[in-house]
Structure formats: C-alpha cells, structure tokens
gemmi code that builds the backbone of each chain (N, CA, C; Angstrom):
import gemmi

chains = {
    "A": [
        ("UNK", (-39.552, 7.788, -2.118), (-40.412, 8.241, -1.026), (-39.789, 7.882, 0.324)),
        ("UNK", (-39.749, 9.182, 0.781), (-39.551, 8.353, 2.387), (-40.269, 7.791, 3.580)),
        ("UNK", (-40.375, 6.752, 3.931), (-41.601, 6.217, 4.678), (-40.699, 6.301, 6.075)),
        ("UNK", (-41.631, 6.381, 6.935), (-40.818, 6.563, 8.528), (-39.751, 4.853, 8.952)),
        ("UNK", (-40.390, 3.710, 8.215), (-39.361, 2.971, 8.275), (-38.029, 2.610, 7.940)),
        ("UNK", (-37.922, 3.810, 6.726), (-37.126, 3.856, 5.994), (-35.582, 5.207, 6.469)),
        ("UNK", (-36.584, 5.878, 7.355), (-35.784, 7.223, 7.866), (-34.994, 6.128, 9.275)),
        ("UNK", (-35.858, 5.341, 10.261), (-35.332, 4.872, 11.270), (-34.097, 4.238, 10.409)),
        ("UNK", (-34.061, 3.657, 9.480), (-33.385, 2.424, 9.032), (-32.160, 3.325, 8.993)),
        ("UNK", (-31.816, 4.053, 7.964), (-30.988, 5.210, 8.104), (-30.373, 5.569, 9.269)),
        ("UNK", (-31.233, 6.270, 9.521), (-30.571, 6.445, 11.494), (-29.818, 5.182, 11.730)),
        ("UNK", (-30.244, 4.097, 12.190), (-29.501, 3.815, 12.801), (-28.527, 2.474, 11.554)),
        ("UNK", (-27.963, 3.205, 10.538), (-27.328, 2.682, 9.581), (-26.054, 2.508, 10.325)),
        ("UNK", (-25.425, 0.861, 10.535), (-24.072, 0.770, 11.573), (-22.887, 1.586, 10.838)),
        ("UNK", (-22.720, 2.121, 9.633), (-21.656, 2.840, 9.417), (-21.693, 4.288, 10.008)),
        ("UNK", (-22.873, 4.942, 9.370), (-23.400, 5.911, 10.302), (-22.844, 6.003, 12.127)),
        ("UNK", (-23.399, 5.017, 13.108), (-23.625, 4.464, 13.885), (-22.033, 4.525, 14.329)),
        ("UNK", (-21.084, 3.980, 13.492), (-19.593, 3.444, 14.268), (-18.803, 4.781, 13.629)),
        ("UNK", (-19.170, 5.743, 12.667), (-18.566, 6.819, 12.506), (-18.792, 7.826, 13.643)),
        ("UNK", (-19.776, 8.303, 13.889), (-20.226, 8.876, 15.164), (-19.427, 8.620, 16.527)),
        ("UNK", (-19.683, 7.065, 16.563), (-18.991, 6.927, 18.146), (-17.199, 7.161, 17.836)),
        ("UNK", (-16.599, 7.154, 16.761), (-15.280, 7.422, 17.126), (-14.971, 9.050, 16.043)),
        ("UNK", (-16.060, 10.342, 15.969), (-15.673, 10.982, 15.586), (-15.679, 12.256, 16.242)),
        ("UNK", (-15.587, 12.288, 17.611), (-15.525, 12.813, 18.782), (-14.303, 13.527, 18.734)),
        ("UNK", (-13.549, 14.931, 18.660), (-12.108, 15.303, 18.978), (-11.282, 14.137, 20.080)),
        ("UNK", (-10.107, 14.054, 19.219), (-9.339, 13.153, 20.031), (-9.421, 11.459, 19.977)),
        ("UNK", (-10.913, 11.008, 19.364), (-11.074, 9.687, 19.981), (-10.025, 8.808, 19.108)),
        ("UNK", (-9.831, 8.672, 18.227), (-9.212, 7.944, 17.211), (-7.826, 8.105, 17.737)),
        ("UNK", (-7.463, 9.561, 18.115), (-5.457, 9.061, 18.937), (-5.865, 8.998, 20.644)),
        ("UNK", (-6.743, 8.814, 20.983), (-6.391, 8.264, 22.440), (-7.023, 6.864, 22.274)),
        ("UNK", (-7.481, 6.255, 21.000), (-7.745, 4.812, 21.007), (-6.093, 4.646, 20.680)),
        ("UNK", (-5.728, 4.891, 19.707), (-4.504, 4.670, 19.135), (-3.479, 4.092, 20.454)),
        ("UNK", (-3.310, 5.544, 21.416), (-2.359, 5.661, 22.419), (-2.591, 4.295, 23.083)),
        ("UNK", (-3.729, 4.180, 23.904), (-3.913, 2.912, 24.766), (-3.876, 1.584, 23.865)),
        ("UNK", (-4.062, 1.552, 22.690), (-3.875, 0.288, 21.627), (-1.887, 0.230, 22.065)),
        ("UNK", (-1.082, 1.496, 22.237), (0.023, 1.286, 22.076), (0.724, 1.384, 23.769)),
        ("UNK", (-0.476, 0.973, 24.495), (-0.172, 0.491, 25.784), (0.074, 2.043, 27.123)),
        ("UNK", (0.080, 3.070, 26.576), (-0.637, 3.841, 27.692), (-1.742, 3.801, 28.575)),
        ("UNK", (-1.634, 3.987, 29.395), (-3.189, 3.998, 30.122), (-3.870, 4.879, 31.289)),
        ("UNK", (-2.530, 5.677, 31.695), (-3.324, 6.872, 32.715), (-3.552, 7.851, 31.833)),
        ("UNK", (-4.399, 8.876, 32.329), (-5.054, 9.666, 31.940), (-3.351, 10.738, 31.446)),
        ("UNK", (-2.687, 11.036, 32.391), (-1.403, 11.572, 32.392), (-0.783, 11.133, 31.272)),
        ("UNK", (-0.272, 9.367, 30.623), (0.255, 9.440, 29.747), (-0.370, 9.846, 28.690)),
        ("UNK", (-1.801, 10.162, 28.548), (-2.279, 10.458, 27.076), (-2.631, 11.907, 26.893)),
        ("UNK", (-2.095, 12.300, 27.932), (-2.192, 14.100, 27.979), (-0.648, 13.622, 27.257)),
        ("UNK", (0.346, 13.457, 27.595), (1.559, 13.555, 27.432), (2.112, 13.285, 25.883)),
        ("UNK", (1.159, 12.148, 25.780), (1.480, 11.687, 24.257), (0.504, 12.295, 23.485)),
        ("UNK", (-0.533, 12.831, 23.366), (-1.343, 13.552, 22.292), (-0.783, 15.054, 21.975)),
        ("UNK", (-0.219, 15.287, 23.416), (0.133, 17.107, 23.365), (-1.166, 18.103, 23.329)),
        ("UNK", (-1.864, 18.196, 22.456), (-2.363, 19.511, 22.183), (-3.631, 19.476, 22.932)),
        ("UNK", (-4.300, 18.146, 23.517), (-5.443, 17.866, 24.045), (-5.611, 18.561, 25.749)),
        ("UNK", (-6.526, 19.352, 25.903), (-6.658, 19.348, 27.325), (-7.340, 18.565, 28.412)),
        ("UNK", (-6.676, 18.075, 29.548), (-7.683, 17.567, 30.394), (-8.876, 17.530, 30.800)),
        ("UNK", (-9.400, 18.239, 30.800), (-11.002, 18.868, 30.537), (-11.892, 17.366, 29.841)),
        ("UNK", (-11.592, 18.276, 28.473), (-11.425, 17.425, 27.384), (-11.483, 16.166, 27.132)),
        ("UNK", (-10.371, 16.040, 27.443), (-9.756, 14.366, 27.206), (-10.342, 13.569, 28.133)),
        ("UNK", (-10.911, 13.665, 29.529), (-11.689, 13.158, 30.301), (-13.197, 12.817, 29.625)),
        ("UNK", (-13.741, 13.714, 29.251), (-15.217, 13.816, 28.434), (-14.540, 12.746, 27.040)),
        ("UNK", (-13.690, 12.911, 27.007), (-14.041, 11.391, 25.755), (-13.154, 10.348, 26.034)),
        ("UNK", (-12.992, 10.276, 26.974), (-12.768, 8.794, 27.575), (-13.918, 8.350, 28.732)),
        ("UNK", (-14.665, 9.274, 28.913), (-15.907, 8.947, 29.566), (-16.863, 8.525, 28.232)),
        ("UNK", (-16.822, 9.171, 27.416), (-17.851, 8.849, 25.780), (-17.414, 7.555, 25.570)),
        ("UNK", (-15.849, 7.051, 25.556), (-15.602, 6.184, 24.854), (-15.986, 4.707, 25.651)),
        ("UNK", (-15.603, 4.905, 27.033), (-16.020, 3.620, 28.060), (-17.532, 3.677, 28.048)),
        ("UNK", (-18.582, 5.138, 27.667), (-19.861, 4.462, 27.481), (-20.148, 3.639, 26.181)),
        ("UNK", (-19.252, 4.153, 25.460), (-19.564, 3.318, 24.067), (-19.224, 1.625, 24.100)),
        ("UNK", (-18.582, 1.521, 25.239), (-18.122, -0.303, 25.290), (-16.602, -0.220, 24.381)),
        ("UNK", (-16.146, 0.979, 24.446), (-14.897, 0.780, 23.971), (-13.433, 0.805, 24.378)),
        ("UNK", (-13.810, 1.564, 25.538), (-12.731, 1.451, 27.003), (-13.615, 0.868, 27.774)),
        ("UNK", (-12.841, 0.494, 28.951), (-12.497, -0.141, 30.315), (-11.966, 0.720, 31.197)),
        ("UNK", (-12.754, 1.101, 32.549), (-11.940, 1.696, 33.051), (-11.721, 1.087, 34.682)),
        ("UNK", (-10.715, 1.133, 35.422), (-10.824, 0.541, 36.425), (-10.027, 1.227, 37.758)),
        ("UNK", (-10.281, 1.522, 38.322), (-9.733, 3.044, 39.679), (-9.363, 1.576, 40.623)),
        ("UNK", (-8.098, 2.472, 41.054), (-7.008, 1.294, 41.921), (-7.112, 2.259, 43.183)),
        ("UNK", (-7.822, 1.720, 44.503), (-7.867, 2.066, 45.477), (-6.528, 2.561, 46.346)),
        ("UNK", (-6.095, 3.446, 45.776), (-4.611, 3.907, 46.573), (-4.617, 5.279, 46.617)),
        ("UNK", (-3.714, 5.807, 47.426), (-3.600, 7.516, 47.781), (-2.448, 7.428, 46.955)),
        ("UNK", (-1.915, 8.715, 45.867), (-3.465, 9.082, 45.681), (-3.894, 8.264, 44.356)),
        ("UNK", (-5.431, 8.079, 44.210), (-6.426, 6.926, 43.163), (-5.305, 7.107, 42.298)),
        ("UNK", (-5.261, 5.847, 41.850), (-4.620, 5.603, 40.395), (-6.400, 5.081, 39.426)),
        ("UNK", (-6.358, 5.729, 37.935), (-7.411, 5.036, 37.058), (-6.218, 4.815, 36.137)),
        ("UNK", (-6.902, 3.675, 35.428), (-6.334, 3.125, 34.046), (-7.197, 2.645, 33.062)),
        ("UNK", (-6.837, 2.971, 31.810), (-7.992, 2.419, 31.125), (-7.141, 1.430, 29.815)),
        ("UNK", (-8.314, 0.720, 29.455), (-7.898, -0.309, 28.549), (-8.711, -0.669, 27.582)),
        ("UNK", (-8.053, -1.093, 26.125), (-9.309, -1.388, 25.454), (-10.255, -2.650, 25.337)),
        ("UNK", (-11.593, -3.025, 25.859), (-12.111, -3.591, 25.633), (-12.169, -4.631, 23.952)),
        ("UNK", (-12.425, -5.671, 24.554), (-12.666, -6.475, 23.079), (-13.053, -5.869, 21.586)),
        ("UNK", (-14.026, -4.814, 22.160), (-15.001, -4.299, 21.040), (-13.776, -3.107, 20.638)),
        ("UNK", (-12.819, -2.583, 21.686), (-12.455, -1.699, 21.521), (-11.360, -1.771, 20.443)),
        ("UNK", (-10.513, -3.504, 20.402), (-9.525, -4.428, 19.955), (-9.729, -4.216, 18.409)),
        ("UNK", (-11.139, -4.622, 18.348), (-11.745, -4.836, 17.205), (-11.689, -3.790, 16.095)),
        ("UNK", (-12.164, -2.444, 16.849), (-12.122, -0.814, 16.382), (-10.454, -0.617, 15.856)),
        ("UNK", (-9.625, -1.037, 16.937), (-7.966, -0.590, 15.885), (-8.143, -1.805, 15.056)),
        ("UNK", (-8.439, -2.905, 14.884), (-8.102, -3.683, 13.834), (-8.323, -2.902, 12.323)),
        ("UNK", (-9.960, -2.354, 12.281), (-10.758, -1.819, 11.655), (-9.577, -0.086, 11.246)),
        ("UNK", (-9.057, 0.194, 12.235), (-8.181, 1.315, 11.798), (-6.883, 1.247, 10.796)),
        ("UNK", (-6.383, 0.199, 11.765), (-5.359, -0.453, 10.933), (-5.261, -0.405, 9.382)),
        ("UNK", (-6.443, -1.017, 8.778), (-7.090, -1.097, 7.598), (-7.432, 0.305, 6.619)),
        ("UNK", (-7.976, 1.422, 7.758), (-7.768, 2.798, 7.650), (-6.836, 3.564, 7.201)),
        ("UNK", (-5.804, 3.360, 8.490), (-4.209, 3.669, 7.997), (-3.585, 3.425, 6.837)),
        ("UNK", (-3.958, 2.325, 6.667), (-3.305, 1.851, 5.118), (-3.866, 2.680, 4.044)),
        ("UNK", (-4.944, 2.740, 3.914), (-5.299, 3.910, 3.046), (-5.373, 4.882, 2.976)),
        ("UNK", (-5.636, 5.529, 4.100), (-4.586, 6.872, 4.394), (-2.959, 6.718, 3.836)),
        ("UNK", (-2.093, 5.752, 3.507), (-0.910, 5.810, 3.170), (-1.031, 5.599, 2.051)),
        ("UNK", (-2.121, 5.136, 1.137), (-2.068, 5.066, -0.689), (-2.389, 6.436, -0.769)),
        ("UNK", (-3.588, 7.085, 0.200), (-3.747, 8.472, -0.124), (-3.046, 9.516, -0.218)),
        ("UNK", (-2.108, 9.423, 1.100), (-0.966, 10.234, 0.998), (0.041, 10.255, -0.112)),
        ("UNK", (0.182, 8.878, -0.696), (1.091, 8.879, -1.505), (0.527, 9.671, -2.386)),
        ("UNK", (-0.438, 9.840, -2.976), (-0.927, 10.062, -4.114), (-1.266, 11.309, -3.884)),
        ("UNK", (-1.555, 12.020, -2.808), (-1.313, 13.755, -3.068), (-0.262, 13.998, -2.964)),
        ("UNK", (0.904, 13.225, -2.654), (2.349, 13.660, -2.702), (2.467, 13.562, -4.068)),
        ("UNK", (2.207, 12.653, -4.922), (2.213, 12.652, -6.478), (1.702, 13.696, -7.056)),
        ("UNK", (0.871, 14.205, -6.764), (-0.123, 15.611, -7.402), (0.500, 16.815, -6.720)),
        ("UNK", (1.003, 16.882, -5.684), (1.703, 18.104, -5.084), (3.026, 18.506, -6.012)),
        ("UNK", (3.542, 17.402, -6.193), (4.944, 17.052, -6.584), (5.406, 17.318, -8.269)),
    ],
    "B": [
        ("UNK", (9.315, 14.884, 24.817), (9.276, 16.243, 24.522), (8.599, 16.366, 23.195)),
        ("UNK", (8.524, 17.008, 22.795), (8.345, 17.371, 21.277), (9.254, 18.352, 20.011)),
        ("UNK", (9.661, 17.463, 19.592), (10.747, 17.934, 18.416), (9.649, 18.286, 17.202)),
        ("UNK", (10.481, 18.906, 16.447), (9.790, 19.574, 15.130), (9.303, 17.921, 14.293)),
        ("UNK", (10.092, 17.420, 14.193), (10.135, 15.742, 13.508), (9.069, 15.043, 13.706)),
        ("UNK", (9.169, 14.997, 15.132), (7.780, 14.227, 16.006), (6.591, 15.042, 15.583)),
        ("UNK", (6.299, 16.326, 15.807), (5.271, 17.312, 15.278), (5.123, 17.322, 13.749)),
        ("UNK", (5.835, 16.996, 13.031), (5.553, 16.596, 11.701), (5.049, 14.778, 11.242)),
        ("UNK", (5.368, 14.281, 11.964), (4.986, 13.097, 11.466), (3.849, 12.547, 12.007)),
        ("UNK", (3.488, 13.220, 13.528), (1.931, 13.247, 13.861), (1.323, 13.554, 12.672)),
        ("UNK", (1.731, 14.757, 12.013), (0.787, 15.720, 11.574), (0.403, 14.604, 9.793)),
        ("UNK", (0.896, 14.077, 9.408), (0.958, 13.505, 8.224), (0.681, 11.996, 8.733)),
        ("UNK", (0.276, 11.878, 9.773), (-0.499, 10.021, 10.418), (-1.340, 9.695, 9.175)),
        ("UNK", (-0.631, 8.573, 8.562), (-2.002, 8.123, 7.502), (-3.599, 8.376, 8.251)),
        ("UNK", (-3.474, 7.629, 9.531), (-5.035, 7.442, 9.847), (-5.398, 8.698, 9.945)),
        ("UNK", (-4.841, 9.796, 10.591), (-5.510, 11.116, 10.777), (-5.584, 11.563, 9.331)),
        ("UNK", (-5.349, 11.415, 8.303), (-4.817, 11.817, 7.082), (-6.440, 11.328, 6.424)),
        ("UNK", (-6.605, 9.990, 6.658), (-7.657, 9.398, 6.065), (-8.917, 9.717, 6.903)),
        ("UNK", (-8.938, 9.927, 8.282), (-10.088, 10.215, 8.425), (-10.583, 11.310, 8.084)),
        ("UNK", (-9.564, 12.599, 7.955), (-9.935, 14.260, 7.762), (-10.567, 13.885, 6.134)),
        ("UNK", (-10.174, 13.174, 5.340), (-10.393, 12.852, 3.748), (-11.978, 12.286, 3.950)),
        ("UNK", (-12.273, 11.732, 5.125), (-13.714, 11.469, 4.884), (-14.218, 11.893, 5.892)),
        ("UNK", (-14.124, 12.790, 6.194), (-15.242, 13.594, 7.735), (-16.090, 14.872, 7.316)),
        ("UNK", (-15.837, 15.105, 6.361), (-16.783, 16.058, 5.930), (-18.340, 15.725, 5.954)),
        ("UNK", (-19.414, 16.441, 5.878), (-20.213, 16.443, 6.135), (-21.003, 15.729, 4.993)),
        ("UNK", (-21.493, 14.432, 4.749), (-22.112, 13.866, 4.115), (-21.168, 12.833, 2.731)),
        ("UNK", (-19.555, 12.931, 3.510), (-18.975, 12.537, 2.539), (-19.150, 10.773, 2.120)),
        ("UNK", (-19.688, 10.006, 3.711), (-19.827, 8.682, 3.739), (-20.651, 8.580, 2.758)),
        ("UNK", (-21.883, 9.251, 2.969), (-22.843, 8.558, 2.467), (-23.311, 8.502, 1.139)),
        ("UNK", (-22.301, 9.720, 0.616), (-22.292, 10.116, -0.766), (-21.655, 8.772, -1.396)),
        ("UNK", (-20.229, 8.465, -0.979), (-19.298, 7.593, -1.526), (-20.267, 6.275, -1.732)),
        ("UNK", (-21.223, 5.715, -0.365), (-21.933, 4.884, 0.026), (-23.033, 4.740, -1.637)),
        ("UNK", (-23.361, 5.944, -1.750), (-24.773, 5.783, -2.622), (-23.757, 5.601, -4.323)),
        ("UNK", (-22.654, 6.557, -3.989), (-21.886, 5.857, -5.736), (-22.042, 4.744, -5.894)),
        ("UNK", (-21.445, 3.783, -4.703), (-20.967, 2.426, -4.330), (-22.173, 1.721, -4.990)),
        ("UNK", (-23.746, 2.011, -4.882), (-24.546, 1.481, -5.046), (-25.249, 1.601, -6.176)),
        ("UNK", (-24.232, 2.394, -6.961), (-24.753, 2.577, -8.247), (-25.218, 3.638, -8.695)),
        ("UNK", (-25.447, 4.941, -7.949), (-25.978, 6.227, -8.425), (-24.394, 6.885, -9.158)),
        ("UNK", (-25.176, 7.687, -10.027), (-24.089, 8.882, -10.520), (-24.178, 10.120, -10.540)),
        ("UNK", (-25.722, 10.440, -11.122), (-26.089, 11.465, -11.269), (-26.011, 12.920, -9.826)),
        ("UNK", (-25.649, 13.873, -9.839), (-26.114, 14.973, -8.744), (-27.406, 14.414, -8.169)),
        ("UNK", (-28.414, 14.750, -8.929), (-29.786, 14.685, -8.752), (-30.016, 13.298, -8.307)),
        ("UNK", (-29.521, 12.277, -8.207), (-30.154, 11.213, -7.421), (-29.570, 10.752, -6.553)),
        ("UNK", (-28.177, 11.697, -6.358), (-27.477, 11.387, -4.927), (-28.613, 12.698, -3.822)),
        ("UNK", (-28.780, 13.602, -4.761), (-30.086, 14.448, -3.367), (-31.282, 13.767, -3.259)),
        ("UNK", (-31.811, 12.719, -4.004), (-32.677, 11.835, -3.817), (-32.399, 10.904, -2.381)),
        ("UNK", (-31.229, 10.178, -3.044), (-31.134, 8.930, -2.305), (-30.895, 9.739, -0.892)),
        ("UNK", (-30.190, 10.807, -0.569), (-29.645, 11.121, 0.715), (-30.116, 11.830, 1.705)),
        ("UNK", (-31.257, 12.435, 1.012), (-32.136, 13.158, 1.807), (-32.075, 14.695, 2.106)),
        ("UNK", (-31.002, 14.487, 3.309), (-30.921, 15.946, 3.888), (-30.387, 17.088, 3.302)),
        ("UNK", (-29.429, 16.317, 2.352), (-28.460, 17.094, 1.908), (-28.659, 18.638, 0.775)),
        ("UNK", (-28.639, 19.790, 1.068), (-28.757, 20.577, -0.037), (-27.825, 20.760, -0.986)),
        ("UNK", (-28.061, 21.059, -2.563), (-27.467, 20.891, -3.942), (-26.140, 21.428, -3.642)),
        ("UNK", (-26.210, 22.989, -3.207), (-24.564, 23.627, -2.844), (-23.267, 22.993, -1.778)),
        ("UNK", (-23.985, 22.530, -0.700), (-22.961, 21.197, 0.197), (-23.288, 20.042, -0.459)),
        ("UNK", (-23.664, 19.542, -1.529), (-23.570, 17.854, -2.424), (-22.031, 18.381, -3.251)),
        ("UNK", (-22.558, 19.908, -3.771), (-21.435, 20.267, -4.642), (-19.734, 19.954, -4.250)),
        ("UNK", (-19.961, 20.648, -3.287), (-18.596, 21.017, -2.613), (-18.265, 19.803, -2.334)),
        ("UNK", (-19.089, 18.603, -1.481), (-18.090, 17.690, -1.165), (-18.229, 16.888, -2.902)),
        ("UNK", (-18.652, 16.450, -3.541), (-18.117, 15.705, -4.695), (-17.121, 16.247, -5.071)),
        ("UNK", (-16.696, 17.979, -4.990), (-15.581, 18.601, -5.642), (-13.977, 18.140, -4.533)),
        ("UNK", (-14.460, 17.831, -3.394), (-13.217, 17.492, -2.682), (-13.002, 16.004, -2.315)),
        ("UNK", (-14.107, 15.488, -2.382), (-13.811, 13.954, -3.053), (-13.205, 13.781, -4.289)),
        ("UNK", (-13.629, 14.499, -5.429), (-12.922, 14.334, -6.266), (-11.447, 14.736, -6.090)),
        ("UNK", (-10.636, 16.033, -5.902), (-9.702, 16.654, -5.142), (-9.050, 15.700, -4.817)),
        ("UNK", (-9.513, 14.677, -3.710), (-8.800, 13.591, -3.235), (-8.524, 12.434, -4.048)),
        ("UNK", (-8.801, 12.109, -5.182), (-8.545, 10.924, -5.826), (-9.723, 10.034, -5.162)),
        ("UNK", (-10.752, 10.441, -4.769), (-11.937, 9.472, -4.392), (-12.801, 9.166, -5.183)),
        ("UNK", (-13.030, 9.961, -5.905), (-14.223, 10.027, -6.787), (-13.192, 10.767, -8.284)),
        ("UNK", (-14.589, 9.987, -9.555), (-14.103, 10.581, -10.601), (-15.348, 11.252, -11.218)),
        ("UNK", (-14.658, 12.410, -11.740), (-16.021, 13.005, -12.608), (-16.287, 12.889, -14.056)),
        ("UNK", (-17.271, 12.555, -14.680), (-16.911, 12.848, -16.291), (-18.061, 13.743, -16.486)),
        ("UNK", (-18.274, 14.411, -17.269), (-18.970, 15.653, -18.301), (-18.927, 15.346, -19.741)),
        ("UNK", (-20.119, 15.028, -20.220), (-20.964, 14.303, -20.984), (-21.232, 15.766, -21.664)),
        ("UNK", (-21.107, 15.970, -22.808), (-21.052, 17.194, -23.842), (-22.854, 17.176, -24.230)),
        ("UNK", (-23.451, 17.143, -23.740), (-24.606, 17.057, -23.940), (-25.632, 18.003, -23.567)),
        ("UNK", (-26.778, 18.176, -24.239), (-27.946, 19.501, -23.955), (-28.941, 19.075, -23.258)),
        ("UNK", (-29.336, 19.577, -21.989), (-28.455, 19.843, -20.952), (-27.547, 18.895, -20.551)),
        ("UNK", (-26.355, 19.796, -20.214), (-24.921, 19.183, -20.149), (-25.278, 17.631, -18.994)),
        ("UNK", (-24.890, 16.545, -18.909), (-24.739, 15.424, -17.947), (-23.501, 15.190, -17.125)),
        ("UNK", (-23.312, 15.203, -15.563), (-22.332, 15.044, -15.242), (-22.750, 13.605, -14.230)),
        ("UNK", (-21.442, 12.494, -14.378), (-21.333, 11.306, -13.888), (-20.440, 11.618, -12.771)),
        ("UNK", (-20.758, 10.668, -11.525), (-19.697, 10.609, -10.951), (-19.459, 8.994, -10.251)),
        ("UNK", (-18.075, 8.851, -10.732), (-17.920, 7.373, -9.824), (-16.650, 7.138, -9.098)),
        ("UNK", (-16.583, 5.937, -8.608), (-15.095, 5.581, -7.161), (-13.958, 5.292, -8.347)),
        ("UNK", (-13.467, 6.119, -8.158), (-11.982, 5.403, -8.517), (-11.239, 4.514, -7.514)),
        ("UNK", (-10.658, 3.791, -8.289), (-9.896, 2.652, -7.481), (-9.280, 2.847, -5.908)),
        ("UNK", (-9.272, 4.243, -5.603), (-8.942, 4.656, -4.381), (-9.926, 4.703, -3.313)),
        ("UNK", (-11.033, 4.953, -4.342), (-12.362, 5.371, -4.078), (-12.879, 3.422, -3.305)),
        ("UNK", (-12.694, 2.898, -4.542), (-12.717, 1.104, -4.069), (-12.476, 0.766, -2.984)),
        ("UNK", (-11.388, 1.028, -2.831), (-10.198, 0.746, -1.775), (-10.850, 1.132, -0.183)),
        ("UNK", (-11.309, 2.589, -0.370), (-12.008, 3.161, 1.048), (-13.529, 1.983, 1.499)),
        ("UNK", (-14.358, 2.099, 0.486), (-15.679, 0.885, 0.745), (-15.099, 0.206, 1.047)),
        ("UNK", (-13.941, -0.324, 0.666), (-13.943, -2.071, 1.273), (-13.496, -1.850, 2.942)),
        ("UNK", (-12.707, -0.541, 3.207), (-12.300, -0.339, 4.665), (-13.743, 0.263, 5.380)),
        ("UNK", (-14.694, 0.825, 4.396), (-15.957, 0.941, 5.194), (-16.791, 0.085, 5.783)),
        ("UNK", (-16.648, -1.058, 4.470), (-17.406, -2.166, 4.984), (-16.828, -2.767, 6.232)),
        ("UNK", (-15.546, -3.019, 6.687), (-15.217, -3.207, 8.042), (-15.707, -2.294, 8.587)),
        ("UNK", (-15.906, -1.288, 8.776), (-16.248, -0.095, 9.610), (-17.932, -0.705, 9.928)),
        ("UNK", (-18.195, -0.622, 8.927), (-20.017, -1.302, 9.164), (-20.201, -2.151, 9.872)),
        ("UNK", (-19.437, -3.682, 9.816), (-19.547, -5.191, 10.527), (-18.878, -4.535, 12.003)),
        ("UNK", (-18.275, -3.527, 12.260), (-17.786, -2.983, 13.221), (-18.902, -2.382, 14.457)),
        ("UNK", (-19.336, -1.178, 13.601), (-20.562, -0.687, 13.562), (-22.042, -1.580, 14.202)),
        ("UNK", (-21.911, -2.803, 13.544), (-23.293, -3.901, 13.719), (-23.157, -4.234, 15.330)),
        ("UNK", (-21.912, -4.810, 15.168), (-21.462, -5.102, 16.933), (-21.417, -4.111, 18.051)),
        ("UNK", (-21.524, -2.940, 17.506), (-21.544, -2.192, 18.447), (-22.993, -1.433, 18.768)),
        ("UNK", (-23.500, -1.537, 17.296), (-25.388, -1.024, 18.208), (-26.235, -2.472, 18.927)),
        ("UNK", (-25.376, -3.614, 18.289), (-26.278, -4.646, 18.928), (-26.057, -4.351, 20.673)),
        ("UNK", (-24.651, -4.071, 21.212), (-24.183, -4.005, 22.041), (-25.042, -3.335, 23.068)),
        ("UNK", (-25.344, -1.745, 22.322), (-26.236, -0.461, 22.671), (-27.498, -1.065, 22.958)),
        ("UNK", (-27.973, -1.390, 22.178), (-29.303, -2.336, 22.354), (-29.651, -2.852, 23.718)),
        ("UNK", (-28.153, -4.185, 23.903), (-28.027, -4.745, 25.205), (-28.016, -4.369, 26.484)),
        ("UNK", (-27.515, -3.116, 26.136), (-27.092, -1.357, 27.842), (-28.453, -1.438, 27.571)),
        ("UNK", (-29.436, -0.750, 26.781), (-30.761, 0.217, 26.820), (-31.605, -0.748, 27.270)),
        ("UNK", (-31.281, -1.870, 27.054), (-32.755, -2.881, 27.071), (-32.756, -3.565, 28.524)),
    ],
}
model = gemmi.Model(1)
for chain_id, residues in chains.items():
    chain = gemmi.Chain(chain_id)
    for i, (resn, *xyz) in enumerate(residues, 1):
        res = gemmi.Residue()
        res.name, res.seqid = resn, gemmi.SeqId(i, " ")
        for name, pos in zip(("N", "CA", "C"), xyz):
            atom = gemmi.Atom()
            atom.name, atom.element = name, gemmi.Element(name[0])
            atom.pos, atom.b_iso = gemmi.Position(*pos), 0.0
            res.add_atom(atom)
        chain.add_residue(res)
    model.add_chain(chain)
structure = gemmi.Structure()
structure.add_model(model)
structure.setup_entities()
C-alpha cells in the first residue's frame, strides 16, 4: 500500500536525490574537467567540444546551486569568473572515481561479448 | 584540437560508459529493489510504483544485455521468471551505496539553503 509517508520517503530517496543533481547534459564532464583543474568557462567549452555556451552556463549555474561548484568573478576588464569544486563537490568525483572503475569491468566485459 | 584518438577515447570514458549503463529510466531503482530481495516482474511493479509492465520489460532486458542482471526461466505452468545481480550487478550497489551517503549530504545541505 502506498501511504503518503511512504511516497514522500521515496521522493526524496538520497540516491534518487544525488542521481538527479548530476544527471543534467554535461554535468558529470564539466565536474570531471574542473576536478582536472580547468576553470573558466572558455576552458570547458574547449575541453568538452561538443557542448554549447548557452548550455554549459545553465549547468554550471545548476551545479553551484546544488553546492557543488564555487563560483567567484575577479573584478577586472574584461570580468574574469572561475569556478571550483566545492568540498561537497570533492566528495562527488571521489564517488565517480568508484564509478569509473566499473564502467572499466563493464567495458571489459562487452568487449568480451562483442569479441 | 581534436584528433580522431582523442574523439575515440572520450567516447569509450569508463564513467560516461557506466553512467549511460544506468540512466535509463527506472534502471536504479529496479537494480535497488533486486538488491533487496525481489525477483519476480510482478513485485518489482509493486515495489516501484510508477513504472508500467512494457518499460519494467525493456529495462530488465538491457540490464540484463549489460551483464547487470541475470535472468532464469523456471519451466513451469505458468511459466516463472527470476531475476537477480550478477556479480557486476554487486559491484554497481556497492558504487551506489556511495552515491547514496553522497546523496544524504547533499539534501541535508538543501534543507540548510531552504530553511
């Protein structure tokens, strides 16, 4: 049965919850990029490629509301912004890291079945 | 710049590799409710709610596909089909469960902005 305490609980289930905030186009390689020390908006147009500015602005605005960037505008002509990952944000590639790796047993193993 | 090399080895990123393997639409929570002991079709549309029988289908068929899940078929009237994690399948929960303790810190966080 579903009781309405039981639907909230769901909702806001933290796997649920931390899949959402990083399943946004892009968010997972522009965490990546700034984990690997980029930080203007320019280098992560540069290093993602296929992403447009538009775009890529709207989820680095998603991602600094999520507490997962930092962003900080350097008063100079013309503005420099940079962004960085927050603690929580540190935490999120650790958590990828862990990802990656299984993404690489996975890969292996449709390379085994392809093969 | 971008060389063919570089454009191929983006393209095969374990992590992008592993997240496309679980972004399908209800694939967490499916894996989530194996994890907890269901097998049956019929009590993963129980436990999950939203989900209708023809999208439960499809993703158990590409979980399975992936080495995530295993199926067995039980020769029986009416026929019984099981489904559980294979060791790959293992392997992903335990990177979920970081994802979750991940997850916790970050709605407590949300909490802290809203309140």
């Amino acid at each position: 049965m579903h009781t309405k305490a039981a639907t909230i609980t769901e909702k806001i289930c933290p796997l649920e919850f931390a899949v959402n905030a990083i399943s946004g186009k892009w968010k997972i390689p522009i965490v990546w990029q700034i984990n690997e020390g980029k930080k203007r908006p320019s280098e992560l147009l540069r290093g993602i490629g296929k992403v447009d500015r538009r775009v890529l602005n709207q989820q680095l605005k998603e991602l600094e509301e999520a507490g997962i960037l930092s962003k900080e505008i350097f008063k100079e002509l013309p503005p420099r912004v940079e962004y960085t990952l927050t603690p929580l944000g540190q935490q999120l590639v650790a958590v990828l890291w862990q990802l990656n790796d299984w993404g690489k047993i996975l890969l292996d193993k449709q390379d085994v079945v392809a093969g």
